[in-house]
N, CA, C and O atoms as a Tinker XYZ file with bonds, in Angstrom:
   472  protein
     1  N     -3.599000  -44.461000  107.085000    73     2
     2  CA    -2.802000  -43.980000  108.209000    64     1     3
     3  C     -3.703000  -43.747000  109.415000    63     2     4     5
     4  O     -4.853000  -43.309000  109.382000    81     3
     5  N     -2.899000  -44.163000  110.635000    73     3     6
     6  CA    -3.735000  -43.540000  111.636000    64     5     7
     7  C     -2.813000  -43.251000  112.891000    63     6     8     9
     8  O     -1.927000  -43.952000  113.380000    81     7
     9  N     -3.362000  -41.815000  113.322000    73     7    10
    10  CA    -2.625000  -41.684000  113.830000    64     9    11
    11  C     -3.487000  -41.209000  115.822000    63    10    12    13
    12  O     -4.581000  -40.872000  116.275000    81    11
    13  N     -2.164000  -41.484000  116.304000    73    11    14
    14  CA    -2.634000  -41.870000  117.996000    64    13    15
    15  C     -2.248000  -40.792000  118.727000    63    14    16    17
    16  O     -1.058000  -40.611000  118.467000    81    15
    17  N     -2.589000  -40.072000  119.419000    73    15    18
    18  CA    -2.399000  -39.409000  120.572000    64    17    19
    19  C     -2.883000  -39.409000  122.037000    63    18    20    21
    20  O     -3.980000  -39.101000  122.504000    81    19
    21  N     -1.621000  -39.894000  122.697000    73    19    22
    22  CA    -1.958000  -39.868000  124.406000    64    21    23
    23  C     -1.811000  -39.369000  125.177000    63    22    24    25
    24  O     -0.775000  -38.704000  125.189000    81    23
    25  N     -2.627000  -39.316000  126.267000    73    23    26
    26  CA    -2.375000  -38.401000  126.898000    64    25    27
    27  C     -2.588000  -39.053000  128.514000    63    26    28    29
    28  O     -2.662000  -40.240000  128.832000    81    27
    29  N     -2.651000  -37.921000  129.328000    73    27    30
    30  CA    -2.985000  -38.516000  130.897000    64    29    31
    31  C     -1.632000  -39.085000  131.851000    63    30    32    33
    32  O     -1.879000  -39.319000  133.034000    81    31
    33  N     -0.819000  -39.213000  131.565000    73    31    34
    34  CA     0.337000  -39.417000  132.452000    64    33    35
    35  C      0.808000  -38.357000  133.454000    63    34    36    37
    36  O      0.213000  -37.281000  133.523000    81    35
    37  N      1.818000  -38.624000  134.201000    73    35    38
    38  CA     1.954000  -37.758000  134.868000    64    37    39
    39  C      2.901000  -38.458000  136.180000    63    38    40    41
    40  O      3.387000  -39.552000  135.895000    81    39
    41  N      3.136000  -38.044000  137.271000    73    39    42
    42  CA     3.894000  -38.104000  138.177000    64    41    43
    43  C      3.089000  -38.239000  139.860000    63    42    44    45
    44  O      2.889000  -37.356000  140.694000    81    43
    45  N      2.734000  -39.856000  139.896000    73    43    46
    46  CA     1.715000  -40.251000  141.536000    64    45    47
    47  C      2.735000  -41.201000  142.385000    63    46    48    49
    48  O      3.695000  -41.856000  141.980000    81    47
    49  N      2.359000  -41.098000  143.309000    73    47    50
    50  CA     2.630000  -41.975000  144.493000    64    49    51
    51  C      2.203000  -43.677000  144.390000    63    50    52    53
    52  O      1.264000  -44.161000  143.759000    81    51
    53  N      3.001000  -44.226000  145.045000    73    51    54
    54  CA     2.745000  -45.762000  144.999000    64    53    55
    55  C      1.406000  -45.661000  145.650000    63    54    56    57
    56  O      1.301000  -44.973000  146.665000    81    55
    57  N     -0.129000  -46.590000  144.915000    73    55    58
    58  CA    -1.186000  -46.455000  145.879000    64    57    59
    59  C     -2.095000  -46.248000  144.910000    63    58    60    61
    60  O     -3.077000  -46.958000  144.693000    81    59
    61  N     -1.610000  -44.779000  144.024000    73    59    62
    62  CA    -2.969000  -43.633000  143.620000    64    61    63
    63  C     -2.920000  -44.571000  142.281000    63    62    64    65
    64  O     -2.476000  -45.702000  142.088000    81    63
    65  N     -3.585000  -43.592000  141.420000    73    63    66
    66  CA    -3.749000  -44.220000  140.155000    64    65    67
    67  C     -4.082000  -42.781000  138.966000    63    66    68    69
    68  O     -4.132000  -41.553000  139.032000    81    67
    69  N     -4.225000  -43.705000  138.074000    73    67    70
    70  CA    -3.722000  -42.561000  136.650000    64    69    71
    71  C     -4.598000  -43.372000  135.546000    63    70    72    73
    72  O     -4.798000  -44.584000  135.632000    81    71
    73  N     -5.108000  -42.530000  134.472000    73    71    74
    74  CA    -6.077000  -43.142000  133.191000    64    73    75
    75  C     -5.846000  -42.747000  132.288000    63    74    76    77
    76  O     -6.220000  -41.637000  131.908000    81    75
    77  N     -5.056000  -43.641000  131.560000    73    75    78
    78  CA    -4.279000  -42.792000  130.168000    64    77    79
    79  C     -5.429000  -42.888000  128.787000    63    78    80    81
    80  O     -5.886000  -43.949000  128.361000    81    79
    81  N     -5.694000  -41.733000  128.324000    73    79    82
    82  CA    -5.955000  -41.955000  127.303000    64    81    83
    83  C     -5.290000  -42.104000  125.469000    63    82    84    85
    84  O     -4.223000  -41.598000  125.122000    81    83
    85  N     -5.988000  -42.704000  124.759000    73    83    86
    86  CA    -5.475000  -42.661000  123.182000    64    85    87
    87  C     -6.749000  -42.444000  122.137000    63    86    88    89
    88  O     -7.739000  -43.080000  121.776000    81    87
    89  N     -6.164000  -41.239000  121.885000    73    87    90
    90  CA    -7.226000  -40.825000  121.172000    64    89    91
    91  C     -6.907000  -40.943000  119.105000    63    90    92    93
    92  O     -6.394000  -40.097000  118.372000    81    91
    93  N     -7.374000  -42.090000  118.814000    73    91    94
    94  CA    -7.099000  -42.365000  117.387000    64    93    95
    95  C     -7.743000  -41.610000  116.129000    63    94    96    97
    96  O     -8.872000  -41.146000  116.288000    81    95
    97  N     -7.165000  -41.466000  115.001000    73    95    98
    98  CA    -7.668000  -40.453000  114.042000    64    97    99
    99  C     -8.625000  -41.075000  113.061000    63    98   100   101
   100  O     -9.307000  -40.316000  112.372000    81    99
   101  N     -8.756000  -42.508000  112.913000    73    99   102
   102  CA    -9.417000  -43.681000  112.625000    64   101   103
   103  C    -10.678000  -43.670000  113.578000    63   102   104   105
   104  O    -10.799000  -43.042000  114.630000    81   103
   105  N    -11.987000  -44.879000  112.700000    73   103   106
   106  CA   -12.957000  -45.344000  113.264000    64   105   107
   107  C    -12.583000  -46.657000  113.928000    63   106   108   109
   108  O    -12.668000  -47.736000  113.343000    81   107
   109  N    -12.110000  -46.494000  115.344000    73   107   110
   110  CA   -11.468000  -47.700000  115.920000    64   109   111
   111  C    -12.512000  -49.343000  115.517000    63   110   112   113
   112  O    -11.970000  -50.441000  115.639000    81   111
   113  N    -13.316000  -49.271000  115.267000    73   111   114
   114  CA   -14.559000  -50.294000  114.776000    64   113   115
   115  C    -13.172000  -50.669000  113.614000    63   114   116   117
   116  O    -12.813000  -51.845000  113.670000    81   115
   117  N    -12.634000  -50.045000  112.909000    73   115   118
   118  CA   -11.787000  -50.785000  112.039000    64   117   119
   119  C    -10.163000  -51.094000  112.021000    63   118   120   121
   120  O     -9.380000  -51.422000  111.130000    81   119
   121  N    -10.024000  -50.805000  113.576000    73   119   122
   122  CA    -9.056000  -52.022000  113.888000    64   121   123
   123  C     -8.886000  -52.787000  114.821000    63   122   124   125
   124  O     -9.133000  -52.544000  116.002000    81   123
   125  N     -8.343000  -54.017000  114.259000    73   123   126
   126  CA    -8.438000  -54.914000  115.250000    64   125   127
   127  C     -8.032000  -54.962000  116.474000    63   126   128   129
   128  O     -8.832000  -55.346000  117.328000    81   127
   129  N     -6.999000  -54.670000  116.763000    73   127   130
   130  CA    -6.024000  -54.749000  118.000000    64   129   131
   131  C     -5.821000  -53.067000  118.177000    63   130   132   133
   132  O     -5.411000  -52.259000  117.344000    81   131
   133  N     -6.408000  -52.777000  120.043000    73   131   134
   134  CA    -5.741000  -51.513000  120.217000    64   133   135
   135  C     -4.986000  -51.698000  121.306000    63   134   136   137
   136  O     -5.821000  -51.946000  122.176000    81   135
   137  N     -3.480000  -51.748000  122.010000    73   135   138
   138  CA    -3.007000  -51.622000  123.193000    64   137   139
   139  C     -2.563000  -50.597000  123.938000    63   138   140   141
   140  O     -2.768000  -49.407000  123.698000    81   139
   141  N     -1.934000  -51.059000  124.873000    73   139   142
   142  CA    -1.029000  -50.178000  125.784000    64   141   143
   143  C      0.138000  -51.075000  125.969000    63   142   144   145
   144  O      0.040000  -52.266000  126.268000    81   143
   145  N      1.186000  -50.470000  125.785000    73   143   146
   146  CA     2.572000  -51.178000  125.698000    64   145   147
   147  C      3.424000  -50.299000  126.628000    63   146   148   149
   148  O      2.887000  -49.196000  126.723000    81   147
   149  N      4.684000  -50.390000  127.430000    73   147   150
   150  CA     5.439000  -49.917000  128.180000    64   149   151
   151  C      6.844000  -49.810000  128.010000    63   150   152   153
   152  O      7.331000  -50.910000  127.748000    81   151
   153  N      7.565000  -49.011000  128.055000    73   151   154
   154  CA     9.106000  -49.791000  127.789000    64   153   155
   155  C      9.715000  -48.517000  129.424000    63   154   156   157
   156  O      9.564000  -47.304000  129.568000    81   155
   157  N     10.236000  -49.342000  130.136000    73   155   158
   158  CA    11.164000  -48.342000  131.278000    64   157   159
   159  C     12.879000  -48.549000  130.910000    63   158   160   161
   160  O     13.506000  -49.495000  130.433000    81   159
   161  N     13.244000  -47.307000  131.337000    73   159   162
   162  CA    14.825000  -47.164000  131.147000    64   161   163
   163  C     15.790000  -48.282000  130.971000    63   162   164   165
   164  O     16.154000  -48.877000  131.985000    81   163
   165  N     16.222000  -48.621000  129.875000    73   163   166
   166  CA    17.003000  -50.429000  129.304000    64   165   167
   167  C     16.304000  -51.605000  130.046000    63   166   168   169
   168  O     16.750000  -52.348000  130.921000    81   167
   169  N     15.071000  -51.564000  129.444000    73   167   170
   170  CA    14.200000  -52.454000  129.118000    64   169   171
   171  C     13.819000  -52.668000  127.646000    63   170   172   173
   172  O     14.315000  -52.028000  126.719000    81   171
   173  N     12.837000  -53.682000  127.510000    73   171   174
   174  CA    12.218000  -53.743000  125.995000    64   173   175
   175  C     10.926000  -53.478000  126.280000    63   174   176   177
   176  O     10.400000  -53.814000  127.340000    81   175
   177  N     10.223000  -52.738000  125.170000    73   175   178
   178  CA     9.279000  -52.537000  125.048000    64   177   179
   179  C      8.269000  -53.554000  125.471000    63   178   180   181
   180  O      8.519000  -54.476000  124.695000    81   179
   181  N      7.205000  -53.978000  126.286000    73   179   182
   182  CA     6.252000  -54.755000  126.586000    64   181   183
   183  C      4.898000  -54.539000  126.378000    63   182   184   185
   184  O      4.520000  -53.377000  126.225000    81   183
   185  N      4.121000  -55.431000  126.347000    73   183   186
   186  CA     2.567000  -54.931000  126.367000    64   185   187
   187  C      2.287000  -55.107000  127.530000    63   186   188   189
   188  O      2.734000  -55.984000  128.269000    81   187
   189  N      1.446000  -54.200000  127.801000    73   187   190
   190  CA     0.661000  -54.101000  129.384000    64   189   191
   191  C     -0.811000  -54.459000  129.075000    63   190   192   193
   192  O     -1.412000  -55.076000  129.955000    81   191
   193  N     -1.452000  -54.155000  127.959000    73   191   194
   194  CA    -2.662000  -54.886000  127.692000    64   193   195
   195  C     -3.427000  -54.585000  126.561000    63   194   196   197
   196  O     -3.194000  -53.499000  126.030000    81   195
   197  N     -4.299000  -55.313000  126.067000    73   195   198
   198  CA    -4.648000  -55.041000  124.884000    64   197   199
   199  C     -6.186000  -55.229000  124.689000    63   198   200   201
   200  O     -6.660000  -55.921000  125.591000    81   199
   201  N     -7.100000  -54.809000  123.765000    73   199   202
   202  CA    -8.411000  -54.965000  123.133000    64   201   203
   203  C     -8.691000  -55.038000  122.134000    63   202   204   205
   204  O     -8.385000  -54.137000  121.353000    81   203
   205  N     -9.575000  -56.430000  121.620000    73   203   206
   206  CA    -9.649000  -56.411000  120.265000    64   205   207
   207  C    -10.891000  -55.977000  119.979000    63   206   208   209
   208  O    -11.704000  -56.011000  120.903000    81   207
   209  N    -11.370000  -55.425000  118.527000    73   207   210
   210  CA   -12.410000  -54.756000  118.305000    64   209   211
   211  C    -13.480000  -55.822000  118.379000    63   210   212   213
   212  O    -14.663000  -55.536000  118.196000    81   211
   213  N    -13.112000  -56.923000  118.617000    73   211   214
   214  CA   -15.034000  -58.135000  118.839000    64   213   215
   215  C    -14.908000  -58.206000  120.612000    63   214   216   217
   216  O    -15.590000  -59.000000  121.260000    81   215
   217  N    -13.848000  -57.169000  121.302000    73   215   218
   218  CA   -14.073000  -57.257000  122.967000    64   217   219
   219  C    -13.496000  -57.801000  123.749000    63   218   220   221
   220  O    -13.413000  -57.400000  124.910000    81   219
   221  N    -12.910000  -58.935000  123.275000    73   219   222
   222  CA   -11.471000  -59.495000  123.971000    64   221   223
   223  C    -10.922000  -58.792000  124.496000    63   222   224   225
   224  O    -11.153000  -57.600000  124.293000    81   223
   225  N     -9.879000  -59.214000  125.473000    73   223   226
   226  CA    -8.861000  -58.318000  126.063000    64   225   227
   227  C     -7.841000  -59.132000  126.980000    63   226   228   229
   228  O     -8.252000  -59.793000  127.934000    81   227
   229  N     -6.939000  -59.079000  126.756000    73   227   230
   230  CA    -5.666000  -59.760000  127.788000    64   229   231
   231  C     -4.785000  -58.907000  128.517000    63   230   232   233
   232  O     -4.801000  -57.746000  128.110000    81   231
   233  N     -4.222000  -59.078000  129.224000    73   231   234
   234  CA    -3.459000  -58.019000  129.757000    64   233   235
   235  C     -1.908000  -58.987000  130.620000    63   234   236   237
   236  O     -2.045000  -60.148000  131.007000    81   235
   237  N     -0.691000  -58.284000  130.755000    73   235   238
   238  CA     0.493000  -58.620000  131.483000    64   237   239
   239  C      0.189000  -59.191000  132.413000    63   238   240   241
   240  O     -0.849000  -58.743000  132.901000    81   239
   241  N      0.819000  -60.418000  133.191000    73   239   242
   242  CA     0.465000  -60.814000  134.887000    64   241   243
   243  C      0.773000  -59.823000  135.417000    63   242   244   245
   244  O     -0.168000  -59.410000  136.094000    81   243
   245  N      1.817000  -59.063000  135.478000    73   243   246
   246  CA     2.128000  -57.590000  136.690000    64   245   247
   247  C      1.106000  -57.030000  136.677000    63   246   248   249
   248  O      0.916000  -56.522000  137.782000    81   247
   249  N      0.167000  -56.806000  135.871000    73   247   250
   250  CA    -1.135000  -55.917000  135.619000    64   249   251
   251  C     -2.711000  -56.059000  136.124000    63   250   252   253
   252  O     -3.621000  -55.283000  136.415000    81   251
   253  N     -2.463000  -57.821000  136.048000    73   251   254
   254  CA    -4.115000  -58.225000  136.191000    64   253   255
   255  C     -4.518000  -57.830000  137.424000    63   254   256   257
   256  O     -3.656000  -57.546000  138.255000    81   255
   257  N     -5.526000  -57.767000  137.662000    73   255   258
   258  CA    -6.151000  -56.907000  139.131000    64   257   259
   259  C     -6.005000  -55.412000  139.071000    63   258   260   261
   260  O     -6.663000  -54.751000  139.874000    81   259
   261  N     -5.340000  -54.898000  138.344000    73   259   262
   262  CA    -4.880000  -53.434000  138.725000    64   261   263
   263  C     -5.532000  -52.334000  137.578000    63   262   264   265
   264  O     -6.442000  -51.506000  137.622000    81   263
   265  N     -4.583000  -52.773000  136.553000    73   263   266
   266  CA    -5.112000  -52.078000  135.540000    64   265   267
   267  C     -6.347000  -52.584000  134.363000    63   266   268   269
   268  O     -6.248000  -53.786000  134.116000    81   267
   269  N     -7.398000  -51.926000  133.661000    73   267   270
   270  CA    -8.510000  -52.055000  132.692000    64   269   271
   271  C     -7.815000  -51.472000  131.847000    63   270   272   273
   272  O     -7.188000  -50.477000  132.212000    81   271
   273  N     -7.735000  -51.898000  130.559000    73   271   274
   274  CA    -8.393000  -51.468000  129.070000    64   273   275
   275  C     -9.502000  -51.374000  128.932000    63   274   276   277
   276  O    -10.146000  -52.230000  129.540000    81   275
   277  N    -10.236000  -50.455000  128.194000    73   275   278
   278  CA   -11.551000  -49.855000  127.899000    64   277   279
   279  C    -11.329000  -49.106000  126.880000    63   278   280   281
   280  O    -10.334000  -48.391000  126.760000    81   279
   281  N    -12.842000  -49.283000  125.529000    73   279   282
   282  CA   -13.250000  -48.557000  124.364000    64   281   283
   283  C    -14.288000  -47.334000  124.650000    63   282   284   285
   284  O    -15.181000  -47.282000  125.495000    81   283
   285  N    -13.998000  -46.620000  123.938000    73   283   286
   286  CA   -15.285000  -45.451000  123.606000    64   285   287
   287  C    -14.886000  -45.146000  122.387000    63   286   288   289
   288  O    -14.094000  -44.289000  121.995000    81   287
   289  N    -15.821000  -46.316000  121.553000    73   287   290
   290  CA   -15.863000  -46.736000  120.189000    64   289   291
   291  C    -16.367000  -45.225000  119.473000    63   290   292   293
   292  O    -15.930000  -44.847000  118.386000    81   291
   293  N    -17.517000  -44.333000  120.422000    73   291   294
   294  CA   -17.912000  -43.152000  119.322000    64   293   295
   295  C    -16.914000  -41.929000  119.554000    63   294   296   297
   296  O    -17.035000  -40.967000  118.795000    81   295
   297  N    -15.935000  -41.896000  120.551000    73   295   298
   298  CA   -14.897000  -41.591000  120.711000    64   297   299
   299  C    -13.915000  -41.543000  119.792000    63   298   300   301
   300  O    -13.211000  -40.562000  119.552000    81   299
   301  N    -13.870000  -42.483000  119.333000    73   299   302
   302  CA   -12.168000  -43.460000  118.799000    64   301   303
   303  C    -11.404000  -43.322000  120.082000    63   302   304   305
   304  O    -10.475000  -42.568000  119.795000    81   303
   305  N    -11.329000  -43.576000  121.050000    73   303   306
   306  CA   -10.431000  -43.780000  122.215000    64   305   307
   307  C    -10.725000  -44.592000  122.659000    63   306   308   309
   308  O    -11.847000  -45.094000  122.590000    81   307
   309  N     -9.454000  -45.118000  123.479000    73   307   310
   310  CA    -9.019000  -46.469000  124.360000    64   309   311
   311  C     -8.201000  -45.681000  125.479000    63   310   312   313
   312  O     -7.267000  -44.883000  125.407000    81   311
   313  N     -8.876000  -46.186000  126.471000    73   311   314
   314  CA    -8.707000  -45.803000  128.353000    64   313   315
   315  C     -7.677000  -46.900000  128.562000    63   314   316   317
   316  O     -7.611000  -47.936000  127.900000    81   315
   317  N     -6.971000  -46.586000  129.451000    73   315   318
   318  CA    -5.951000  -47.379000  130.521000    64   317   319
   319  C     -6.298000  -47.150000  132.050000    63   318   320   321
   320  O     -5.482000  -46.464000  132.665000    81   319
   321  N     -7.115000  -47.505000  132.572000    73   319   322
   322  CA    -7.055000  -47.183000  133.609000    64   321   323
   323  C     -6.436000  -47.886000  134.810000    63   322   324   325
   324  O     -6.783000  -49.046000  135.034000    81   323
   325  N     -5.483000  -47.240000  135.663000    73   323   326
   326  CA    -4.226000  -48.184000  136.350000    64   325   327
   327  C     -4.609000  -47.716000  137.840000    63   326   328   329
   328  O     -4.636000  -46.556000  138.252000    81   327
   329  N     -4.873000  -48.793000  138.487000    73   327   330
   330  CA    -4.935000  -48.464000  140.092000    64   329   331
   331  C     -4.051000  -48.812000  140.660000    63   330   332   333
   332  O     -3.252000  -49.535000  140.065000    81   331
   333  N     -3.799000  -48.444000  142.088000    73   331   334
   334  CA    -3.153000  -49.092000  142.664000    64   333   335
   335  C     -1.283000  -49.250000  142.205000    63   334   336   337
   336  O     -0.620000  -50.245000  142.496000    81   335
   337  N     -0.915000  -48.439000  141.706000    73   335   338
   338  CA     0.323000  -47.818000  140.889000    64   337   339
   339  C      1.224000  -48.758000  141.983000    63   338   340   341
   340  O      0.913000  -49.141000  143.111000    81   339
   341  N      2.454000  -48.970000  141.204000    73   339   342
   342  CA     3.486000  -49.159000  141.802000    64   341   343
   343  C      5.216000  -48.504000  141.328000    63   342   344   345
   344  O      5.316000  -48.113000  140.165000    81   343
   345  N      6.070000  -48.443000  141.937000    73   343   346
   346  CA     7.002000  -47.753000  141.294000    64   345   347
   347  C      7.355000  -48.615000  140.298000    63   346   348   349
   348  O      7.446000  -47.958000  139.261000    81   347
   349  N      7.657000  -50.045000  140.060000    73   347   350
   350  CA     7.877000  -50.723000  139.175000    64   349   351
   351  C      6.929000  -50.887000  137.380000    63   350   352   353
   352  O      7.242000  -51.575000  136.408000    81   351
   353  N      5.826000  -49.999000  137.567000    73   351   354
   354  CA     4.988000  -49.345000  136.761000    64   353   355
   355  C      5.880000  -48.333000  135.984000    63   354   356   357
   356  O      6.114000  -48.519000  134.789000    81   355
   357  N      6.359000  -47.301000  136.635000    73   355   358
   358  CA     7.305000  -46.307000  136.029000    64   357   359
   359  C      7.942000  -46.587000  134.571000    63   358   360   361
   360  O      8.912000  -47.340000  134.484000    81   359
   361  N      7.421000  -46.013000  133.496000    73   359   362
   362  CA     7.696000  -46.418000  132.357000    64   361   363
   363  C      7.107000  -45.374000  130.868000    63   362   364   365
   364  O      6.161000  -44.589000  130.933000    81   363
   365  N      7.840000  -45.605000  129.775000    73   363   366
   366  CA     7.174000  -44.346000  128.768000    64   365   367
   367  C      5.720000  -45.241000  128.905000    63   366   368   369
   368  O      5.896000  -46.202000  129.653000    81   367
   369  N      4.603000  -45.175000  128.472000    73   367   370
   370  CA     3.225000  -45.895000  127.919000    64   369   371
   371  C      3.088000  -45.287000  126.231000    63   370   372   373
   372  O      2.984000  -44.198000  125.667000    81   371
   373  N      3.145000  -46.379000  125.959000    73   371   374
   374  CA     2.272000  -46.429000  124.523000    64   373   375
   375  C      1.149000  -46.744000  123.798000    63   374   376   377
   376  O      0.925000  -47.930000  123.554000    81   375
   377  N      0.417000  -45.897000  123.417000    73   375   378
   378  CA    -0.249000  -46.769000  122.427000    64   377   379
   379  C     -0.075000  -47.227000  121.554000    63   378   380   381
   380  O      0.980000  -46.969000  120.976000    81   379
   381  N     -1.084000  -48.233000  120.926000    73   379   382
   382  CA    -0.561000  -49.322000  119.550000    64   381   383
   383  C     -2.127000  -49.382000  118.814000    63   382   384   385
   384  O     -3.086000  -48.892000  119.411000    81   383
   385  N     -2.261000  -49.919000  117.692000    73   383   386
   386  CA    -3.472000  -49.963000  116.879000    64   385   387
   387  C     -2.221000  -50.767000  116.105000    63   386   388   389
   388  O     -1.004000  -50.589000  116.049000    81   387
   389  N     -3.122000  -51.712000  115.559000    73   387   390
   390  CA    -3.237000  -52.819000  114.543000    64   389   391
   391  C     -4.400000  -53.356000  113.654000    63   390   392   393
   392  O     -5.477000  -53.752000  114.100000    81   391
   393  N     -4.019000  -53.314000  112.247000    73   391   394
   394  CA    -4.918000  -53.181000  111.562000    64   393   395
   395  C     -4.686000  -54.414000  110.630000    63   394   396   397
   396  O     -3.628000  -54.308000  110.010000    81   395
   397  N     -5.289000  -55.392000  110.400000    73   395   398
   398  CA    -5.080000  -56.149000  109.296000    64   397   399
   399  C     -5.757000  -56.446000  108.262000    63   398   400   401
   400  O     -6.827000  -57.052000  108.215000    81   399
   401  N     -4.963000  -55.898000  107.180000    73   399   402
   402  CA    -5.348000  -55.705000  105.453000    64   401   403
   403  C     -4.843000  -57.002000  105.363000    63   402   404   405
   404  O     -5.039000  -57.992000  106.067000    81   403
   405  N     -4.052000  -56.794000  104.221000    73   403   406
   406  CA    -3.366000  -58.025000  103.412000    64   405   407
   407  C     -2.284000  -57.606000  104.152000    63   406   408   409
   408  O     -1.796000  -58.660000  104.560000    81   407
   409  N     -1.433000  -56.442000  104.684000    73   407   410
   410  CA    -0.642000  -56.386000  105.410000    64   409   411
   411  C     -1.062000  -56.393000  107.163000    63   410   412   413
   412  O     -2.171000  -56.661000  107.624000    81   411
   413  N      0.139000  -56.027000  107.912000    73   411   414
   414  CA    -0.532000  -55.452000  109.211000    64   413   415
   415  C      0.369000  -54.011000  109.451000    63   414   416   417
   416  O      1.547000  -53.661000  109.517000    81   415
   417  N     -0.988000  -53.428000  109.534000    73   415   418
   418  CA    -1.040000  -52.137000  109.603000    64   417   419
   419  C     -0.325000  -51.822000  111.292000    63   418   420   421
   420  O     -0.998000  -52.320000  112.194000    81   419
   421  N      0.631000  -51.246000  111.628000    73   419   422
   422  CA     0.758000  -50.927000  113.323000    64   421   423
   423  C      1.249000  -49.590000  113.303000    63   422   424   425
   424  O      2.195000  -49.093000  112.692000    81   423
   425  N      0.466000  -49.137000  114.047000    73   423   426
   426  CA     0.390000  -47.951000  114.291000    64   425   427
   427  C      1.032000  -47.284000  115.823000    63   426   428   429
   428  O      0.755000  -48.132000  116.671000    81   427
   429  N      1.667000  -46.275000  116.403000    73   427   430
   430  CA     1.957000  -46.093000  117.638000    64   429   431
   431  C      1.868000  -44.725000  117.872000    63   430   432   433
   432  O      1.864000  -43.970000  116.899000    81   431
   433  N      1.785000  -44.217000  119.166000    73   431   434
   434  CA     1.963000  -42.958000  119.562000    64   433   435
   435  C      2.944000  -42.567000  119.873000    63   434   436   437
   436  O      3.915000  -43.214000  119.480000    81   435
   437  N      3.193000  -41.379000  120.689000    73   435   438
   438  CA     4.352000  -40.738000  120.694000    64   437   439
   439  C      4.885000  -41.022000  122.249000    63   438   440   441
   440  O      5.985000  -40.776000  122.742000    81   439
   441  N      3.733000  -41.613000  122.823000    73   439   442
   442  CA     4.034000  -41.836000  124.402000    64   441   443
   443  C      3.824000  -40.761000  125.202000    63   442   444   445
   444  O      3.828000  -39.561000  124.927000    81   443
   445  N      3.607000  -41.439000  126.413000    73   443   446
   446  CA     3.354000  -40.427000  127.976000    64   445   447
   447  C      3.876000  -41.378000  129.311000    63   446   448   449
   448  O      3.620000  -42.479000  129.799000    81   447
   449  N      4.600000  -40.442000  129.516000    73   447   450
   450  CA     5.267000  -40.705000  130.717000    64   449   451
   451  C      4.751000  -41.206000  132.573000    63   450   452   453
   452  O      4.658000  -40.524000  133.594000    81   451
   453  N      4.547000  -42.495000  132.336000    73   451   454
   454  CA     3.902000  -42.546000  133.697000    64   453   455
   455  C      5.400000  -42.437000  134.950000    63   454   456   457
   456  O      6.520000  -42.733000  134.534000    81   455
   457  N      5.222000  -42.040000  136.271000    73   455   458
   458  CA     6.363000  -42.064000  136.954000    64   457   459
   459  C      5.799000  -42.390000  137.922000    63   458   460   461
   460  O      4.797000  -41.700000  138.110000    81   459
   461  N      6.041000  -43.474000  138.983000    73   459   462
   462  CA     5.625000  -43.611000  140.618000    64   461   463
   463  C      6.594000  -43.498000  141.485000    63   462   464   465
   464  O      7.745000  -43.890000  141.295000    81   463
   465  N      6.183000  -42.964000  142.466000    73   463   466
   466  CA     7.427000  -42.892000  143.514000    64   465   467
   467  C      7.477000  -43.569000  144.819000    63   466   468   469
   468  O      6.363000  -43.266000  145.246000    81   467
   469  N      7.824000  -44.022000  145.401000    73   467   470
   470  CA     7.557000  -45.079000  146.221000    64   469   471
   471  C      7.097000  -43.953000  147.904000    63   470   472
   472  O      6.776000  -44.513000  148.953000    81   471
């Protein structure tokens, strides 16, 4: 089991920016996939970006330029850091961890609320 807690959200202006953290109960070195996923009011859940534990990382087109994923492997946490906010950002944020055994392990948090206001 592992379990995620995030934090760092909150309520900015179109412009500023916000750095969510996820702080995992696991040695993130042992999973593969950690993201940040989004879902806003009757939408579907999306990924906003992701890191794999050999350093990879992809992220949403709405995102590129703006927002980083980042590890602090002796941590167990994974940073979001989002510049340049827009109201169309406005959304729960999640974290995710994925783990693959013989199954796949996915793991999520409980979410934090990013909000922009134009």
């Amino acid at each position: 089991q592992v379990q995620l807690v995030e934090s760092g959200g909150g309520l900015v202006q179109a412009g500023e920016s916000l750095r969510l953290s996820c702080a995992a109960s696991a040695n993130i070195f042992t999973i593969n996939n950690m993201g940040w996923y989004r879902q806003a009011p009757g939408k579907q859940r999306e990924l906003v970006a992701a890191s794999t534990s050999g350093g990879s990382t992809n992220y949403a087109d709405s995102v590129k330029g703006r927002f980083t994923i980042s590890r602090d492997n002796a941590k167990n946490t994974v940073f979001l850091q989002m510049n340049n906010l827009k109201p169309e950002d406005t959304a729960v944020y999640y974290c995710n961890a994925k783990r693959y055994t013989i199954v796949v392990e996915d793991y999520w948090g409980q979410g934090t609320q990013v909000t922009v206001s134009s």
